[in-house]
Structure formats: structure tokens, C-alpha cells
C-alpha positions in Angstrom: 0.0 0.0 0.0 2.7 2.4 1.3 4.8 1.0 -2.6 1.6 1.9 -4.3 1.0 5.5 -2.1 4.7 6.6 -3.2 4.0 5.8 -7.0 1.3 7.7 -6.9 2.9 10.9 -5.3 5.7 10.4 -7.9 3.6 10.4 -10.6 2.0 13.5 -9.6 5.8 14.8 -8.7 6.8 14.2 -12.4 3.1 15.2 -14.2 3.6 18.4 -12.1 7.4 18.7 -13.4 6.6 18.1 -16.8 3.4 20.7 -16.9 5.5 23.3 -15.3 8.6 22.7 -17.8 6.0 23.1 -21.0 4.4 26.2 -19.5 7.6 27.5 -19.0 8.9 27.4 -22.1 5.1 27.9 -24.0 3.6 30.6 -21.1 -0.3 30.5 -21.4 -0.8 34.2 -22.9 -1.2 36.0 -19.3 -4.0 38.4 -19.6 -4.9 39.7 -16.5 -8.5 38.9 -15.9 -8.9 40.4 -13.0 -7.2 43.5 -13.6 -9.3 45.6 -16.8 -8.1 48.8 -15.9 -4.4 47.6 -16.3 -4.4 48.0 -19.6 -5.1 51.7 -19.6 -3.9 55.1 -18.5 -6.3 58.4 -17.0 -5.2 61.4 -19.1 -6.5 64.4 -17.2 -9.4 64.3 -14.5 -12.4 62.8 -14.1 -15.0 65.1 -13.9 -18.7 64.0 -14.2 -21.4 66.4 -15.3 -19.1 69.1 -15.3 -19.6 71.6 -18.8 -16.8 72.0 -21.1 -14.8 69.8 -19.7 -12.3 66.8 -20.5 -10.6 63.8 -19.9 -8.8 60.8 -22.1 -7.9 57.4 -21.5 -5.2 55.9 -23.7 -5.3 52.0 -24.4 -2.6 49.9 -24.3 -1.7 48.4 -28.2 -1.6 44.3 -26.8 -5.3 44.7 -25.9 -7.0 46.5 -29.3 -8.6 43.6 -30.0 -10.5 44.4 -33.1 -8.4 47.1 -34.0 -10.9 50.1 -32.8 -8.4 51.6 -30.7 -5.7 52.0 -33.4 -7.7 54.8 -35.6 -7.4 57.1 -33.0 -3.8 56.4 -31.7 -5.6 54.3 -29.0 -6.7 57.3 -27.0 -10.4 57.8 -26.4 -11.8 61.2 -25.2 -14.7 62.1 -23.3 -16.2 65.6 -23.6 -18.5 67.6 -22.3 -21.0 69.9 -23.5 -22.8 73.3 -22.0 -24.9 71.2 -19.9 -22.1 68.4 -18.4 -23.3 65.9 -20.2 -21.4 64.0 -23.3 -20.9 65.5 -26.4 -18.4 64.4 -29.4 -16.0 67.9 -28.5 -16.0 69.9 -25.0 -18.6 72.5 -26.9 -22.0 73.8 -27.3 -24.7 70.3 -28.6 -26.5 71.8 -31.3 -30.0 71.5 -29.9 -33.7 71.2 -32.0 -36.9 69.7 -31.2 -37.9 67.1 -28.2 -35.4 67.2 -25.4 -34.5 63.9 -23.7 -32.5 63.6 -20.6 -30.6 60.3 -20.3 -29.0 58.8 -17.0 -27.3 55.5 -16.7 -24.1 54.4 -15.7 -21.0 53.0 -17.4 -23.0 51.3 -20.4 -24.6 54.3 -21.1 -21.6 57.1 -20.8 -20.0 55.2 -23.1 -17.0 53.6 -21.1 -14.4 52.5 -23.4 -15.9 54.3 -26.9 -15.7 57.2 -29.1 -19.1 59.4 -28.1 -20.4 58.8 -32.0 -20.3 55.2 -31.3 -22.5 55.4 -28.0 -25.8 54.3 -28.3 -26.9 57.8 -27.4 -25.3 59.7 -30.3 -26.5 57.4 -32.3 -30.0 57.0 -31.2 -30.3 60.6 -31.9 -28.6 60.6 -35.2 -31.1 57.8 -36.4 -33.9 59.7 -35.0 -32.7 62.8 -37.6 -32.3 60.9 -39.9 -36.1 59.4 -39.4 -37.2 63.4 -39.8 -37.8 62.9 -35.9 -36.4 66.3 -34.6 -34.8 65.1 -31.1 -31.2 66.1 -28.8 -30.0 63.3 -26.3 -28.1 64.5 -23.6 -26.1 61.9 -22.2 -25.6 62.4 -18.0 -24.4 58.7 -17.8 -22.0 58.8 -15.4 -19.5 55.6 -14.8 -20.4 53.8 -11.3 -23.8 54.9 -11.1 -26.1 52.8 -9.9 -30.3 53.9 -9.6 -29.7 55.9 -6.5 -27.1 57.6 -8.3 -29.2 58.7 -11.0 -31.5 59.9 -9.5 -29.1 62.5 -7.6 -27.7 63.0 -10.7 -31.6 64.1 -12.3 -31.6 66.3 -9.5 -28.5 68.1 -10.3 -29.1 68.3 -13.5 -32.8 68.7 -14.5 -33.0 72.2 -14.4 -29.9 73.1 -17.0 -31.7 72.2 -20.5 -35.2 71.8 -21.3 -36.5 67.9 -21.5 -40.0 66.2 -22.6 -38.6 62.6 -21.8 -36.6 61.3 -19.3 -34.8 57.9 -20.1 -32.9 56.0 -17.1 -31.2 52.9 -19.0 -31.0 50.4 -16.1 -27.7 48.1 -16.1 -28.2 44.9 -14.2 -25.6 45.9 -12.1 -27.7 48.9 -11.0 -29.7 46.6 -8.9 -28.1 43.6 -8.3 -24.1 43.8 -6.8 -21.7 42.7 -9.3 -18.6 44.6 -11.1 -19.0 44.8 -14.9 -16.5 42.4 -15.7 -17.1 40.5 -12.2 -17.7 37.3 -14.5 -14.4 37.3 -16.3 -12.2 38.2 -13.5 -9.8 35.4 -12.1 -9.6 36.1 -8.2 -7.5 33.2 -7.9 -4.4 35.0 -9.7 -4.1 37.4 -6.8 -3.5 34.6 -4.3 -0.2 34.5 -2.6 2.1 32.5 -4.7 -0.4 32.2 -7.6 2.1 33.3 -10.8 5.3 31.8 -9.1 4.1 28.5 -11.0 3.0 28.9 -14.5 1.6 25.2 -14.8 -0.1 26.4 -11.5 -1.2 29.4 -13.4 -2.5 27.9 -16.4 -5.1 25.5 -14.0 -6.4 28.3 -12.2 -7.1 29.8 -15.6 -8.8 26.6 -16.6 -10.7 26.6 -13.6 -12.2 30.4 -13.5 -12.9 29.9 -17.2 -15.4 26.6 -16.5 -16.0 26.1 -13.0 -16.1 30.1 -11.5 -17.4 31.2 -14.2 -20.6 29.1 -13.4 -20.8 29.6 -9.6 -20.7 33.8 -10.5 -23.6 33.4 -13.3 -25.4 30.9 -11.1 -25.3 33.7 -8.4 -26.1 36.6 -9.9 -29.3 34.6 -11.3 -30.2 32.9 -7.9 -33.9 33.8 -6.4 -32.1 35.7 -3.8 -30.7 38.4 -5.2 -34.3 40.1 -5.5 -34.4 40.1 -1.6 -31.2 41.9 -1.1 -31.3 45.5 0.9 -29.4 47.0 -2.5 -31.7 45.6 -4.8 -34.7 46.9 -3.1 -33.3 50.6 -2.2 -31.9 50.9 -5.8 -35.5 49.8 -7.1 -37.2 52.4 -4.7 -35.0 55.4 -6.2 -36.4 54.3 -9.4 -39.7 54.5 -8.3 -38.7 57.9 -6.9 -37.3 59.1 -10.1 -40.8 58.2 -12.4 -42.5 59.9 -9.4 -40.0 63.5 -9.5 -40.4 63.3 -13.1 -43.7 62.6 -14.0 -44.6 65.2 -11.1 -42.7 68.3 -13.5 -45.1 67.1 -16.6 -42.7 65.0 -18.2 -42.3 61.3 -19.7 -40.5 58.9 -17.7 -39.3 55.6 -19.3 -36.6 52.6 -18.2 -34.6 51.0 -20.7 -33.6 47.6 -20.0 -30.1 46.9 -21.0 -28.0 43.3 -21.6 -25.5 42.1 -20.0 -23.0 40.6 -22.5 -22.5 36.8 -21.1 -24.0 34.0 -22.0 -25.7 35.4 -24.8 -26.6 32.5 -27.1 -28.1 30.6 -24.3 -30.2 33.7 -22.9 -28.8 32.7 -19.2 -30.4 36.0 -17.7 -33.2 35.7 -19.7 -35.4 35.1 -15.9 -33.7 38.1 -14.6 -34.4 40.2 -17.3 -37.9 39.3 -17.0 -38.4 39.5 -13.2 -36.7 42.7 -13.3 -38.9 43.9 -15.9 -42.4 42.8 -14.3 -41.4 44.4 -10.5 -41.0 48.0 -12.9 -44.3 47.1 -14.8 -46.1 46.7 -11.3 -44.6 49.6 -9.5 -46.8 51.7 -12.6 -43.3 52.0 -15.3 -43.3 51.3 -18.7 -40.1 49.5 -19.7 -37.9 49.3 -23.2 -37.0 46.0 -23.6 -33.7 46.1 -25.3 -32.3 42.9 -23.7 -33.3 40.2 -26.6 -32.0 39.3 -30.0 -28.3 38.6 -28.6 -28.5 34.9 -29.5 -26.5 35.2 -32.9 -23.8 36.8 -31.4 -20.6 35.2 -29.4 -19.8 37.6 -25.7 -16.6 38.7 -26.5 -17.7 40.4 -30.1 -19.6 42.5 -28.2 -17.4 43.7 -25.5 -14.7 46.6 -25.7 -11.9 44.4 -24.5 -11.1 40.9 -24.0 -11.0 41.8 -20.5 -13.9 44.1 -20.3 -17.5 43.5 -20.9 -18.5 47.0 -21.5 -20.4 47.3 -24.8 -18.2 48.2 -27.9 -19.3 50.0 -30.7 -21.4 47.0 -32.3 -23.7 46.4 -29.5 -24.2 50.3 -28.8 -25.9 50.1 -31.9 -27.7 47.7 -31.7 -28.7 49.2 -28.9 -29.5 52.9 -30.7 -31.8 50.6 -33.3 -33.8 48.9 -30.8 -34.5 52.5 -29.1 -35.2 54.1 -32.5 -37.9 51.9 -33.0 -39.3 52.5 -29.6 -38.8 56.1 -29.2 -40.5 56.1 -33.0 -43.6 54.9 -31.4 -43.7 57.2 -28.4 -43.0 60.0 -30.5 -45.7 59.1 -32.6 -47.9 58.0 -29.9 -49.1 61.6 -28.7 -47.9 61.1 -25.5 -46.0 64.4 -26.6 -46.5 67.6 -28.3 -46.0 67.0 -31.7 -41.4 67.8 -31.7 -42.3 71.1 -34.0 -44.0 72.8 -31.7 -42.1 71.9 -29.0 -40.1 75.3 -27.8 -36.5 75.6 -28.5 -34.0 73.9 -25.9 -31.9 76.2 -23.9 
């Protein structure tokens, strides 16, 4: 038994030997998983909200994966316009017709993506083009969550003139989860977890196939609709329609995606559940969260690392609004956008 105990540990000694030796000399290609905003440097300030105002972030070459980066010598800026909200150079939006306010977080500011590729710009551009006279003003501000928003509304309602006020709701706004939560590899920050690259390489395997599934299985458990930051965030929507609606105006919630698991529609209950708690707290939702099972996760994300929406999903996103906001406008819900007075 004790013969039979020691073979065993030798064989382990000498598979272990061997896997570190070929990872050694062919390294699994170390992208740091856990780490998104490694690849990327601040140029300036951060400054949300504030007019005429901005800030770049410059990309690292190794991680423009579909070569979006490159055009622009990898640097993306983020302007602001007369009101603080985001606009294509720190100047005056040209404004006309029906005024909508938009707050969201991360998705909707545009993390990671030139302002004509955010679903806002182009939501409006479509709009024009559609002869529907309309001015988005992006207030998404990175990190926001529902609460957020709603003290952003605040601080903001009274700069421009607004018919509509649009909050697109991230997943993340009610339920606790980084963006990229479900690529990230906590295991590589362990003590001792990169002095081994055979090591390495089987806590890669394992986050990619057996965290993976206990994060998605936990951000889709039962429970998370009973959590304290769940329920508050879902109040200060409910807050928000309320402010809103009480100054005369439209207030809608636009459901967004989350980018994982897309061809097997794995937050498809989530989605849904989400969407009937608005419906029966009196707020009419845009569902923008179907369609996604043609397309693979990562060829809708920024970065390999990064599940913020790139340019491709934003518009899908703008087309899927378009439609919607073609039917409101149409609806009579709202002056007809002529005789709406100019926007200040």
C-alpha cells in the first residue's frame, strides 16, 4: 500500500514537473483577468457632469482587439457639452426639437468608446435621420447605480429643457456585481499564484469553466431580488418616475444586456423579473435585452477583458430604441417635436 502510495505521489511529482517545464517554455498568454483597468492610463481628470470639460484614456496596443483603438492612436476622449453631459467635443450640442434627458451608468456614458459610437449619439442621429427632430443628452456617469441617478436628475434637470426622461438600467444597478465581475480570475491574486506557471494555467482553466458558473449561477439565484441593495436601488427608481412625472414630463426605463452568455439567454429570468417588478410599480419598460442569441460575448465587448459594450452592441442598442422612441413620439404622449419650444 505504502509501494503503491509513493508511485502515486511520484507520478503527480513528475506530471507536475513536466506541466511546469512546457508552461515554461510555451507561457499561457497572461491576460490579467482580474485586472481591466491595467491596460489603460487616465489622461486628465475625471469630472462627471461638469460643462466643457475633459478627460482621455489611452489603451494599451496588446489589448485592441479588433483594431478600434488604433484609428485614434488608442486614445479615447470624453467631452463635455454646455450642460455636463457628453458631447463628441468639450462645446455647445447643437439642440432642436424634443429634449430627452438620459441617465445611466457606465453602459450608457460610453465607457471605453468614441461618443459617435455610444448608443446615445447614435440613437439621436437615427432619430434625424427618421425626420424625428430630437437632442440626447447623455448624464451617464460611470459607477452609477439607480440611487445615483437619481441624484444625478436632480442636479441636472433644471440646466436644458426635457420632454422625456430615459434612465437605462444596467443589471448591475440593482443587483451587486462589477462589470467584468464574471471574467475576472480572483485566484491569480492569491499568494504565490504566478510563481508557477503550470499552476497558473489550471487556475485559468478553472475560472474559465467552474467560477465562471458559480458567478452566473449567483447573480441569477432567487435571492438576489431580496437583497437590501436591490430593493433601495428599485425604490430610487420609483422615486425618479415619481419627480419626473410630477414636473409634466415622460419617464421611461430601458432595460439593457449584460453581455454573457448570450446564445443561451442565461439572464433571460432576470431580465424578466426585473422587468415585471417595474411594470407593477406603474413603469413602462424598453426592452432592449433580446435578440443577442447570434452573437458570441466577447464580439460585443470593448476588451477581452472588459465586458463594457463596444461599438457593435451600442448600436444595436440605438436601433432597438429608435424603433421605440419612434412609437412614443408618434404616440401623442407628446407635443408633436415642431412645436415643442427651443431647448436652452
Amino acid at each position: 500500500m505504502l509501494k503503491n502510495l509513493a508511485l502515486s505521489v511520484a507520478a503527480l511529482c513528475f506530471s507536475f514537473l513536466l506541466g511546469e517545464i512546457f508552461f515554461r517554455i510555451y507561457p499561457s498568454q497572461d491576460v490579467q483577468t482580474n485586472n481591466e483597468y491595467a491596460y489603460r492610463e487616465v489622461l486628465g481628470e475625471w469630472k462627471f457632469l461638469t460643462p466643457y470639460h475633459s478627460v482621455a484614456i489611452k489603451f494599451e496596443e496588446d489589448i485592441d482587439h479588433h483594431g478600434y483603438y488604433k484609428a485614434n492612436d488608442y486614445t479615447i476622449w470624453f467631452n463635455y457639452n454646455q450642460f455636463g453631459s457628453r458631447w463628441i467635443a468639450a462645446s455647445e450640442q447643437p439642440l432642436e426639437g424634443t429634449g430627452v434627458l438620459l441617465l445611466g451608468d457606465s453602459f450608457t456614458y460610453g465607457s471605453g468608446i468614441r461618443c459617435e459610437d455610444t448608443y446615445a449619439y447614435r440613437l439621436q442621429e437615427k432619430l434625424r435621420a427618421a425626420g424625428q427632430a430630437v437632442t440626447i443628452l447623455n448624464f451617464g456617469k460611470s459607477g452609477a447605480n439607480a440611487r445615483t441617478c437619481l441624484e444625478n436628475y436632480r442636479t441636472v434637470k433644471d440646466r436644458a429643457d426635457h420632454e422625456i426622461v430615459l434612465y437605462a438600467l444596467h443589471l448591475n444597478d440593482l443587483i451587486v456585481f462589477d462589470t467584468s465581475y464574471i471574467l475576472r480570475n480572483q485566484a491569480l491574486d492569491w499568494p504565490g499564484a504566478r510563481d508557477s506557471k503550470f499552476i497558473e494555467f489550471i487556475l485559468k482553466r478553472l475560472n474559465n469553466y467552474v467560477g465562471r458558473q458559480f458567478k452566473i449561477k449567483k447573480l441569477t439565484s432567487p435571492e438576489i431580488y431580496q437583497a437590501k441593495y436591490y430593493h433601495k436601488n428599485m425604490a430610487a427608481i420609483v422615486d425618479l418616475k415619481n419627480q419626473v412625472q410630477s414636473e409634466g414630463k415622460i419617464f421611461r426605463v430601458a432595460l439593457l444586456p449584460i453581455y454573457i452568455d448570450l446564445k443561451k439567454d442565461t439572464f433571460r429570468p432576470v431580465y424578466n423579473t426585473i422587468k415585471q417588478d417595474l411594470q407593477a410599480k406603474g413603469i413602462e419598460v424598453f426592452d432592449l435585452t433580446e435578440g443577442y442569441r447570434s452573437y458570441s460575448d466577447n464580439s460585443m465587448w470593448i476588451m477581452p477583458v472588459d465586458q463594457h459594450p463596444n461599438e457593435k452592441a451600442n448600436d444595436i442598442i440605438a436601433t432597438d430604441l429608435t424603433e421605440a422612441f419612434q412609437s412614443l413620439l408618434s404616440s401623442g404622449s407628446i407635443n408633436d417635436p415642431a412645436s415643442v419650444p427651443t431647448l436652452r
